[in-house]
N, C-alpha and C positions, 0 to 999 in steps of 0.2 A: 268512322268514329267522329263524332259532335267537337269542336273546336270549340272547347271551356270555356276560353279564356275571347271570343272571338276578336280574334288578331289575325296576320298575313301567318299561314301554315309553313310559308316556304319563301324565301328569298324571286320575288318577280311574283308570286300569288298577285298582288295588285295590277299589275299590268297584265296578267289575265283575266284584267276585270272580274274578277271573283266576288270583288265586292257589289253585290249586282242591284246593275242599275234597274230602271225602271224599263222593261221591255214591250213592246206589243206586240199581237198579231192580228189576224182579220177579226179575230171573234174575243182574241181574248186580252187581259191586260195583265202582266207578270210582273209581280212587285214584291219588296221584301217585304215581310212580315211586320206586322207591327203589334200590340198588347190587345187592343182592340180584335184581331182575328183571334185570339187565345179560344173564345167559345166555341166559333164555329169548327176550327181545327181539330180541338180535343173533339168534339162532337165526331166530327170524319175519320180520325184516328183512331176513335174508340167503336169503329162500328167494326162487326164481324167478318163484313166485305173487305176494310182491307188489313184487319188484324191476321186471318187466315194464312196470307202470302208476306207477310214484312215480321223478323223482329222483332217485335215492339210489346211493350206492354200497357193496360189502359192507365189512361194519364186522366190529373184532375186539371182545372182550369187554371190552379197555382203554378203548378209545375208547365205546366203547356208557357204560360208569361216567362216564368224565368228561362226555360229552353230560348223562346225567342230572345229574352234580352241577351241570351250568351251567345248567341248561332244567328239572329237575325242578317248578318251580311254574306253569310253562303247560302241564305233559304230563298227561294222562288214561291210565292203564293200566285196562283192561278186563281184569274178573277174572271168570268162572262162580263164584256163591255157593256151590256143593260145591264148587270146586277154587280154592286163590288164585293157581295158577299163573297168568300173564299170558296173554292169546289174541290182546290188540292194543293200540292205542296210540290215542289221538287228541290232536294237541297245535294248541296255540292259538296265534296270533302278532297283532302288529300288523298290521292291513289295508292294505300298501305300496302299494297301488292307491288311495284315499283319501285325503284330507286334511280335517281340520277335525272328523271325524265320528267318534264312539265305536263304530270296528268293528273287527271280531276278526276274522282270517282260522283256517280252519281245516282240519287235514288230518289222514288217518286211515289206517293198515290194519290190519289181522285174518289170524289164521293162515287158511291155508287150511284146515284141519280144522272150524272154527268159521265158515266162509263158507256165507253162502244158507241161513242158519238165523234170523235177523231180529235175532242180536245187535249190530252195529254199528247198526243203527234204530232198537232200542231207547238203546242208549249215545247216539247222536248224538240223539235225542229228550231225553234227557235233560240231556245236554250246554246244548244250545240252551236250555230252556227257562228254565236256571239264568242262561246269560249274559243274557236278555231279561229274567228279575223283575230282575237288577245292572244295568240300565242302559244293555246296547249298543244302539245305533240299528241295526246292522248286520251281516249276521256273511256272508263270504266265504269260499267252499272254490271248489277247481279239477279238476278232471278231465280223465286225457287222453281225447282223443276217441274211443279206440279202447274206451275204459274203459266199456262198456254198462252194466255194473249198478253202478257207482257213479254214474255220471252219470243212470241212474232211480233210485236212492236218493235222490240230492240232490234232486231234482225231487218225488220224493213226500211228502220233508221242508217242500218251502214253497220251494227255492231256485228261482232260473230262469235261463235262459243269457242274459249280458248280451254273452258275446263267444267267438271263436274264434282264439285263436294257430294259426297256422299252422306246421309243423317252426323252433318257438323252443325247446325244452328240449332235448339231450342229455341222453338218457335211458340208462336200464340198458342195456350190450352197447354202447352208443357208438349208438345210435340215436339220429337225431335227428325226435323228435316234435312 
């Protein structure tokens, strides 16, 4: 769930660097979001590829700005180091499934142009590694079941399945997954 109000979620949230910094890797550059990516994100967000597998519903360019000015310090924008254009997102939340335990849920998607080339593995490699030196005990993503390659991504990251919803989301198109 989006953190309204974006503040610390939880007592120590800060000192698991949640409020994220500027990260890199070999290929890519990981930055929070700013008004400026509002086009290209609603663009990514709104495309078929990864409305299918996420949640979500199609956002305009207004609403995309104001999400970021309320969420921009749990969000990860994935950038290629030739291009700062944005290719995806990964944002951080408190682990609503938990209690008592310093864990981050997390959830991610990638333009389709930039899919099954290793950069969200990369990013998500990077991501993690940062939340574990700050602190979390714990870090939580979800996939839908029909979702193949994220759900082998998670799993070749270190995650592993603890459970399976059965048709609980309404998903993109009024599907219920």
């Amino acid at each position: 769930m989006p953190n309204e109000e974006n503040k610390p979620l939880w007592p120590g949230w800060e000192s698991l660097g949640l409020e994220c910094p500027a990260l890199s890797t070999e290929r890519l550059l990981l930055t929070p979001p700013t008004a400026e990516d509002a086009p290209a994100l609603t663009r990514i967000q709104n495309t078929d590829f990864v409305l299918r597998y996420n949640a979500m519903e199609r956002w305009d360019e207004e609403r995309m700005r104001s999400w970021i000015e309320r969420n921009a310090l749990q969000q990860i924008v994935l950038r290629r180091r030739e291009d700062p254009s944005p290719i995806g997102l990964v944002g951080l939340a408190k682990d609503s499934l938990r209690y008592g335990v310093e864990s981050v849920e997390l959830n991610c998607y990638l333009s389709e142009n930039y899919a099954r080339q290793g950069y969200m593995r990369e990013a998500l490699s990077c991501v993690l590694r940062h939340l574990f030196e700050a602190g979390a005990e714990r870090v939580a993503a979800r996939a839908f079941a029909p979702n193949i390659a994220s759900r082998r991504l998670l799993e070749s990251l270190g995650f592993r399945q603890e459970g399976m919803l059965h048709r609980a989301v309404r998903g993109y198109g009024g599907l219920i997954v």
